[in-house]
Structures are given as structure tokens and as C-alpha cells.
PyMOL commands that place a pseudoatom at each C-alpha (Angstrom):
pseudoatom trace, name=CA, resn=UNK, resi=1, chain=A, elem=C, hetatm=0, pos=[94.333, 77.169, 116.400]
pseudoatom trace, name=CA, resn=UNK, resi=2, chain=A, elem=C, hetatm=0, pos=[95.297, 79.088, 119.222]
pseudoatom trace, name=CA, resn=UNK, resi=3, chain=A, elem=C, hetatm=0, pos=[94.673, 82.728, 119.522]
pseudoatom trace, name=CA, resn=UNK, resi=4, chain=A, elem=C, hetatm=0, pos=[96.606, 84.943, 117.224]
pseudoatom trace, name=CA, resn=UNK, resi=5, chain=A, elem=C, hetatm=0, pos=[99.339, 86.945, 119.226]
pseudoatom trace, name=CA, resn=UNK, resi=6, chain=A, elem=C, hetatm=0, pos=[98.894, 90.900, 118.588]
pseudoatom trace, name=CA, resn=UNK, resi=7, chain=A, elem=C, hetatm=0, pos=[101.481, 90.998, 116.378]
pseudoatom trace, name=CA, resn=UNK, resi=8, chain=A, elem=C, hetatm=0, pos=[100.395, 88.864, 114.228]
pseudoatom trace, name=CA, resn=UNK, resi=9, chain=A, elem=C, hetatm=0, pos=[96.500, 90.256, 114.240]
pseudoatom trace, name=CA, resn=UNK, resi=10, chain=A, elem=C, hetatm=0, pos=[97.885, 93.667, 114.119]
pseudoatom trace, name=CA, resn=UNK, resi=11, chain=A, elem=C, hetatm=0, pos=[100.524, 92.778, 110.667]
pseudoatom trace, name=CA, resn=UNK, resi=12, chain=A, elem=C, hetatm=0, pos=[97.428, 91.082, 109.276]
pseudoatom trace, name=CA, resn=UNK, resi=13, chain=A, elem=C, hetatm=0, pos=[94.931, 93.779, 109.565]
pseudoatom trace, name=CA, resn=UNK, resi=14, chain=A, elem=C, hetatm=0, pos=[98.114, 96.219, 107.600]
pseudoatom trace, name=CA, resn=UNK, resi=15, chain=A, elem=C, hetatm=0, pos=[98.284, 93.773, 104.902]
pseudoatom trace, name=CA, resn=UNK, resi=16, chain=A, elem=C, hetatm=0, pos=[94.262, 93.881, 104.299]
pseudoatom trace, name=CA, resn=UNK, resi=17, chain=A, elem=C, hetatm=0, pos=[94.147, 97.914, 105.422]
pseudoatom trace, name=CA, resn=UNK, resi=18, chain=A, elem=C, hetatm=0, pos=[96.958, 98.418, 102.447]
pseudoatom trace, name=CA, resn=UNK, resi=19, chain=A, elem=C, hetatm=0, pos=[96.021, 95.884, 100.067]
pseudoatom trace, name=CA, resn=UNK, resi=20, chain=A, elem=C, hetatm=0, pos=[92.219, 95.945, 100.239]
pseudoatom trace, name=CA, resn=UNK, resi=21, chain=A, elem=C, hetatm=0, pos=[90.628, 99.109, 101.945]
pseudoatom trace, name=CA, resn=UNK, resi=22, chain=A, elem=C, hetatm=0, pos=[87.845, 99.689, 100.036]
pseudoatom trace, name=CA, resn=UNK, resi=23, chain=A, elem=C, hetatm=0, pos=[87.228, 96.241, 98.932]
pseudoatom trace, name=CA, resn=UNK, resi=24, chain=A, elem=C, hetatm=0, pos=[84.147, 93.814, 99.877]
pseudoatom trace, name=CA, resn=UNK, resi=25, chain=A, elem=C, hetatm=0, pos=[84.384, 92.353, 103.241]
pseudoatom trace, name=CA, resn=UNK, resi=26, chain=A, elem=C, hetatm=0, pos=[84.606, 88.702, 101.261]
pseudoatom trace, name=CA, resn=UNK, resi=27, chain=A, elem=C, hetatm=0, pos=[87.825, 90.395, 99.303]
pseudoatom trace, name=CA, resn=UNK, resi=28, chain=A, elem=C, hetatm=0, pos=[89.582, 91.513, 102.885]
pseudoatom trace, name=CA, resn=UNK, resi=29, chain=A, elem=C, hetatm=0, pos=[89.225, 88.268, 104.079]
pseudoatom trace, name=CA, resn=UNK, resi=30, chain=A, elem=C, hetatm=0, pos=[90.736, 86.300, 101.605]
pseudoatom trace, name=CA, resn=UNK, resi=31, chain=A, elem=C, hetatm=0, pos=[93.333, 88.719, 101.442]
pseudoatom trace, name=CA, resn=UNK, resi=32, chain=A, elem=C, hetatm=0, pos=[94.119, 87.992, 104.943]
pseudoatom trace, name=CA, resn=UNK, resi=33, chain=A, elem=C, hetatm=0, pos=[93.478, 84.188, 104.450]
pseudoatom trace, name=CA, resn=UNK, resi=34, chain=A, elem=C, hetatm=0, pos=[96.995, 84.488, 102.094]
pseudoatom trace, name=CA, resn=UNK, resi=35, chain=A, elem=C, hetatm=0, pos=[98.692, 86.089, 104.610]
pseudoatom trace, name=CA, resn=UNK, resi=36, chain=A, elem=C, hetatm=0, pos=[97.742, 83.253, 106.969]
pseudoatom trace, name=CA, resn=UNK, resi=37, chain=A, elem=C, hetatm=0, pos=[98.464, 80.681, 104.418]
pseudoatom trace, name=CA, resn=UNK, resi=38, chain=A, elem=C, hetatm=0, pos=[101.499, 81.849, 103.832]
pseudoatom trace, name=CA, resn=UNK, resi=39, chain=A, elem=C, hetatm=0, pos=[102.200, 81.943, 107.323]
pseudoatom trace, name=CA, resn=UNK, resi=40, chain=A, elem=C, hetatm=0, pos=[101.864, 77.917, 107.784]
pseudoatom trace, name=CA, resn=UNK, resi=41, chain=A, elem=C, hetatm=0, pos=[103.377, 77.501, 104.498]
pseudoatom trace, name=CA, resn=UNK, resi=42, chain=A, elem=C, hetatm=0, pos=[106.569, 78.887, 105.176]
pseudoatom trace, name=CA, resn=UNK, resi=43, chain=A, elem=C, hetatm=0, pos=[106.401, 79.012, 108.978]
pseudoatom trace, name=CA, resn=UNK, resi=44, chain=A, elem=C, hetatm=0, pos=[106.840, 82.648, 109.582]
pseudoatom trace, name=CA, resn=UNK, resi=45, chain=A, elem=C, hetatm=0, pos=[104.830, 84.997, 111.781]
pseudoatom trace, name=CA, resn=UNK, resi=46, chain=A, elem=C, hetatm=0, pos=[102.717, 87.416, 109.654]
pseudoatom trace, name=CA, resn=UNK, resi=47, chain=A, elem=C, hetatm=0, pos=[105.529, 90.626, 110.167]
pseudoatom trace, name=CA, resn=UNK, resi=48, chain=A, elem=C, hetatm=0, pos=[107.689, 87.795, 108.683]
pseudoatom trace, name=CA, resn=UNK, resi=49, chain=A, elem=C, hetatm=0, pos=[105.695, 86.980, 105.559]
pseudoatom trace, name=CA, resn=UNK, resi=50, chain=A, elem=C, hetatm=0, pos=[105.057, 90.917, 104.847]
pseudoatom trace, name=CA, resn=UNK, resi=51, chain=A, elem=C, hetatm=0, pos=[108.329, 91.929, 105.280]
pseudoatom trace, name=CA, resn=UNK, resi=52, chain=A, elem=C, hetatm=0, pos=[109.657, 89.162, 102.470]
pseudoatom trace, name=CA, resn=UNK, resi=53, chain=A, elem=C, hetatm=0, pos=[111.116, 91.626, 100.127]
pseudoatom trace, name=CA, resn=UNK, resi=54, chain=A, elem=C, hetatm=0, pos=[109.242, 92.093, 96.845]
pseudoatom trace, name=CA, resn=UNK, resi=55, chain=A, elem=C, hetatm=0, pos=[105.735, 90.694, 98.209]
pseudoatom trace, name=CA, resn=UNK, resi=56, chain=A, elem=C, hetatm=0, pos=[104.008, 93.860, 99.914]
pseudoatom trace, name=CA, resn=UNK, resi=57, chain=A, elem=C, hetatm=0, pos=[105.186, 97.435, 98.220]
pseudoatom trace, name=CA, resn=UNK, resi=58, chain=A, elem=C, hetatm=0, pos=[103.990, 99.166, 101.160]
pseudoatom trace, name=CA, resn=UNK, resi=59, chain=A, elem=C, hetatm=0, pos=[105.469, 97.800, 103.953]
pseudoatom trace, name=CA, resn=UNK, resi=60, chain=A, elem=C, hetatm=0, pos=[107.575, 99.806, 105.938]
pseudoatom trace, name=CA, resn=UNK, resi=61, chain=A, elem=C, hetatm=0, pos=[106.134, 103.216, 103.492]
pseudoatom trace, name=CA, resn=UNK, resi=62, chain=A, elem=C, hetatm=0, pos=[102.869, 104.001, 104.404]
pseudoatom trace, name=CA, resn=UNK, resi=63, chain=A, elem=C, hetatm=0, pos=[100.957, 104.444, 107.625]
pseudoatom trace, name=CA, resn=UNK, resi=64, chain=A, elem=C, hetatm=0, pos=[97.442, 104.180, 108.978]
pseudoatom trace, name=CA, resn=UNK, resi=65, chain=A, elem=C, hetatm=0, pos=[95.426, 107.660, 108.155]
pseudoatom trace, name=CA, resn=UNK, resi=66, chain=A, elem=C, hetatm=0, pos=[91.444, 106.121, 108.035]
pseudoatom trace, name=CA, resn=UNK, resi=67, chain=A, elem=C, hetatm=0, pos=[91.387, 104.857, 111.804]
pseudoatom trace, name=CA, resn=UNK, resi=68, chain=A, elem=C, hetatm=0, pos=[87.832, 103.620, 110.766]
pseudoatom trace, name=CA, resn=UNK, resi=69, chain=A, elem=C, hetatm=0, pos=[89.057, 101.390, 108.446]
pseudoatom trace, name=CA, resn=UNK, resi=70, chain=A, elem=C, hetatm=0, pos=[91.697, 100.076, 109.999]
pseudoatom trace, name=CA, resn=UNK, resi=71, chain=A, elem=C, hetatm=0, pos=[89.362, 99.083, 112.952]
pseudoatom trace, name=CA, resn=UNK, resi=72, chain=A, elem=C, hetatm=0, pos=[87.601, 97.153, 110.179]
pseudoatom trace, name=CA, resn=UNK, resi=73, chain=A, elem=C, hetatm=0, pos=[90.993, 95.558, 108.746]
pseudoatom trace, name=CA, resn=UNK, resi=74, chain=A, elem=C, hetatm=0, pos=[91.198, 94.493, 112.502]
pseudoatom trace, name=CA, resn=UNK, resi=75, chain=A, elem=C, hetatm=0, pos=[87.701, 92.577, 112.651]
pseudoatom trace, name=CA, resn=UNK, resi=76, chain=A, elem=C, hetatm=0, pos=[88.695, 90.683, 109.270]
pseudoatom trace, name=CA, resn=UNK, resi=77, chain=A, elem=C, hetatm=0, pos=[92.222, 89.697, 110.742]
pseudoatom trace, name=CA, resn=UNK, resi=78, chain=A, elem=C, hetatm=0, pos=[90.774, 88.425, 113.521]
pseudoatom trace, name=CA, resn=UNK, resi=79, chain=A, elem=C, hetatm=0, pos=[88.005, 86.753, 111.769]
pseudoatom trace, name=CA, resn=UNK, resi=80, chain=A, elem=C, hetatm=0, pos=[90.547, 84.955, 109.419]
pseudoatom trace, name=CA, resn=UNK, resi=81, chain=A, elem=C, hetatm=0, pos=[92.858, 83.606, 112.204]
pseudoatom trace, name=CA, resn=UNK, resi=82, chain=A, elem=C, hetatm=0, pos=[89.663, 82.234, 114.107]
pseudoatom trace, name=CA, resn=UNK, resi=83, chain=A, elem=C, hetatm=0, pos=[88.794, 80.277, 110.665]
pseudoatom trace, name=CA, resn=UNK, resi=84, chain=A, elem=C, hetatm=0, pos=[92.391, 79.663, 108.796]
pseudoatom trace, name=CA, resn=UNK, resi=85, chain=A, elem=C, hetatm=0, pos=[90.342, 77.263, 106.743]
pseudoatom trace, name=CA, resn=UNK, resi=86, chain=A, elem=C, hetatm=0, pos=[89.078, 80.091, 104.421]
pseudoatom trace, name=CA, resn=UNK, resi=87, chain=A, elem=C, hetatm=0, pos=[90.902, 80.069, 101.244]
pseudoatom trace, name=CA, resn=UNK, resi=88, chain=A, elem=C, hetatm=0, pos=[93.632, 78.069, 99.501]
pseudoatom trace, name=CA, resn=UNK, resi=89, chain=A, elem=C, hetatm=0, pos=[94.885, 80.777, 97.512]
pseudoatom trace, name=CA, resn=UNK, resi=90, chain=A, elem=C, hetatm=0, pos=[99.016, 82.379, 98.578]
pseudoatom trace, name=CA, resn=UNK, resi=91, chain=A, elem=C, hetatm=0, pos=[99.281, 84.892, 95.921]
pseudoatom trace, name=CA, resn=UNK, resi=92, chain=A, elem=C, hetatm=0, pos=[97.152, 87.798, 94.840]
pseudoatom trace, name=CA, resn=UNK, resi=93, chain=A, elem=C, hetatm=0, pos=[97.640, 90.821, 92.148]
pseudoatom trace, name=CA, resn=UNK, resi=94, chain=A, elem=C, hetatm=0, pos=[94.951, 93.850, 91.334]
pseudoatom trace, name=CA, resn=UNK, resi=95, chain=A, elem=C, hetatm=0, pos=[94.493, 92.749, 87.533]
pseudoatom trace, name=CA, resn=UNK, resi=96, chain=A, elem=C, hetatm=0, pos=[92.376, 91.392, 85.237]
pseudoatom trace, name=CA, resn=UNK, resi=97, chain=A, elem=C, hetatm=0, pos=[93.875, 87.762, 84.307]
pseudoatom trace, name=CA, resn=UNK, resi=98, chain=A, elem=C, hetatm=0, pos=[94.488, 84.838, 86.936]
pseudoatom trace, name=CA, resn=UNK, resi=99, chain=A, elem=C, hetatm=0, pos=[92.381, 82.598, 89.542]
pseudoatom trace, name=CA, resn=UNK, resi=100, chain=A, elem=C, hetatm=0, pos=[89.674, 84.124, 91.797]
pseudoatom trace, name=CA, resn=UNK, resi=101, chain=A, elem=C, hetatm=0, pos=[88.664, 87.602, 91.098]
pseudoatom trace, name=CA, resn=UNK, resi=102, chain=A, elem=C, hetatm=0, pos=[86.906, 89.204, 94.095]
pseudoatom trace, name=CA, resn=UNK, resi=103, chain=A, elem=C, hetatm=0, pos=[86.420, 92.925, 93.689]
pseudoatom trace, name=CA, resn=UNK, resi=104, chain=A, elem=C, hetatm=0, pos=[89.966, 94.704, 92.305]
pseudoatom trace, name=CA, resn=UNK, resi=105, chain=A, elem=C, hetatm=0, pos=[91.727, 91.742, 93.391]
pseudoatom trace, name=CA, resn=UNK, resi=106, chain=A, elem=C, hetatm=0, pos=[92.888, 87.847, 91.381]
pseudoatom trace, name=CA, resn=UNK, resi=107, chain=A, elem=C, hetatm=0, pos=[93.667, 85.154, 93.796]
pseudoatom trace, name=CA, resn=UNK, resi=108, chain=A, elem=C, hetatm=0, pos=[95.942, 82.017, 92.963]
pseudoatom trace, name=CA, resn=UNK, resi=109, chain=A, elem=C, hetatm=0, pos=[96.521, 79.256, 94.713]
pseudoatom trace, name=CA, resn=UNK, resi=110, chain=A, elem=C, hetatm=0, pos=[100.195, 79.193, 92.942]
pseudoatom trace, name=CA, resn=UNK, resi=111, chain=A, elem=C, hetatm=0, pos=[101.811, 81.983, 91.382]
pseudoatom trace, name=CA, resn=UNK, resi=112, chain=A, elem=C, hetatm=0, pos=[101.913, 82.142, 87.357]
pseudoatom trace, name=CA, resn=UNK, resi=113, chain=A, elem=C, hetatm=0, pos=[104.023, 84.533, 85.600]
for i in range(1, 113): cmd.bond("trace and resi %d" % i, "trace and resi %d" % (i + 1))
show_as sticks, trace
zoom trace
């Protein structure tokens, strides 16, 4: 794969700085692994898949206030679009009941209501 664009590195690192700041490393990265395999699976750009209404509460609310994290969110972004091979999963919930727990997070490879 070619390397990510900054856009793309940049709206991935949000998704795991919103969704998973304070997780372990192994959490952030899967969480950006389902923003990348969402990103093949419905060929959209990363802004694209975040921005799909109803999938990330945050977007477009909240901004970047731990700079130290964020750097972090930027290392796992980058580390999951140099290895897109990471997960399977394309949905994930903080809850108790699903697929994969890692940390606060469930990961599914297909959504179940």
C-alpha cells in the first residue's frame, strides 16, 4: 500500500485520539485497523468514513486538548496504514457483549443489533 496521504493519517489518528485515548496501544490499533477497513470496504478516504452520519459522535464536536496523546494517536495511524492487514473487524462499541474485547472496547467483524 502506498503511503497514507495526511489527511487520511491525520482523520485516523482523531478517530483513535476520540475513540480510544487511554486505551492499550493493541486497542488503538485495532481501532484504527476499522477505520482502514472500512476505508477499502466502502472506498472512501478516512474523513469520508468518519464523517458517515451516526458512526463517530464526535466528529465535527470535539477538538484535540492532550497534544501528547494525540502525537501517540499519530504513531498508531501510521502504524496501521503501513500494516492494513491487522484486523478484520468494521464495527466497534464500548460495552460488555459482542466479538473482540480489548480494553473498554468490543470489536465485530459485522455489526449485530
Amino acid at each position: 500500500m502506498l503511503p497514507a496521504p495526511p489527511p487520511d493519517v491525520h482523520a485516523i489518528a482523531l478517530a483513535v485520539y476520540h475513540e480510544a485515548r487511554g486505551e492499550p496501544f493493541q486497542c488503538q490499533l485495532l481501532v484504527a485497523s476499522v477505520v482502514i477497513n472500512r476505508m477499502e470496504a466502502r472506498n472512501k478516504t478516512a474523513h469520508g468514513v468518519i464523517a458517515e452520519p451516526g458512526q463517530f459522535k464526535w466528529y465535527g464536536k470535539r477538538k484535540v486538548k492532550d497534544k501528547k496523546s494525540f502525537q501517540q494517536s499519530v504513531a498508531v495511524a501510521k502504524k496501521a496504514w503501513a500494516n492494513p492487514e491487522i484486523s478484520p473487524y468494521h464495527y466497534f462499541h464500548k460495552g460488555k457483549r459482542g466479538g473482540f474485547r480489548c480494553g473498554d472496547q468490543v470489536f465485530m467483524i459485522a455489526y449485530k443489533k
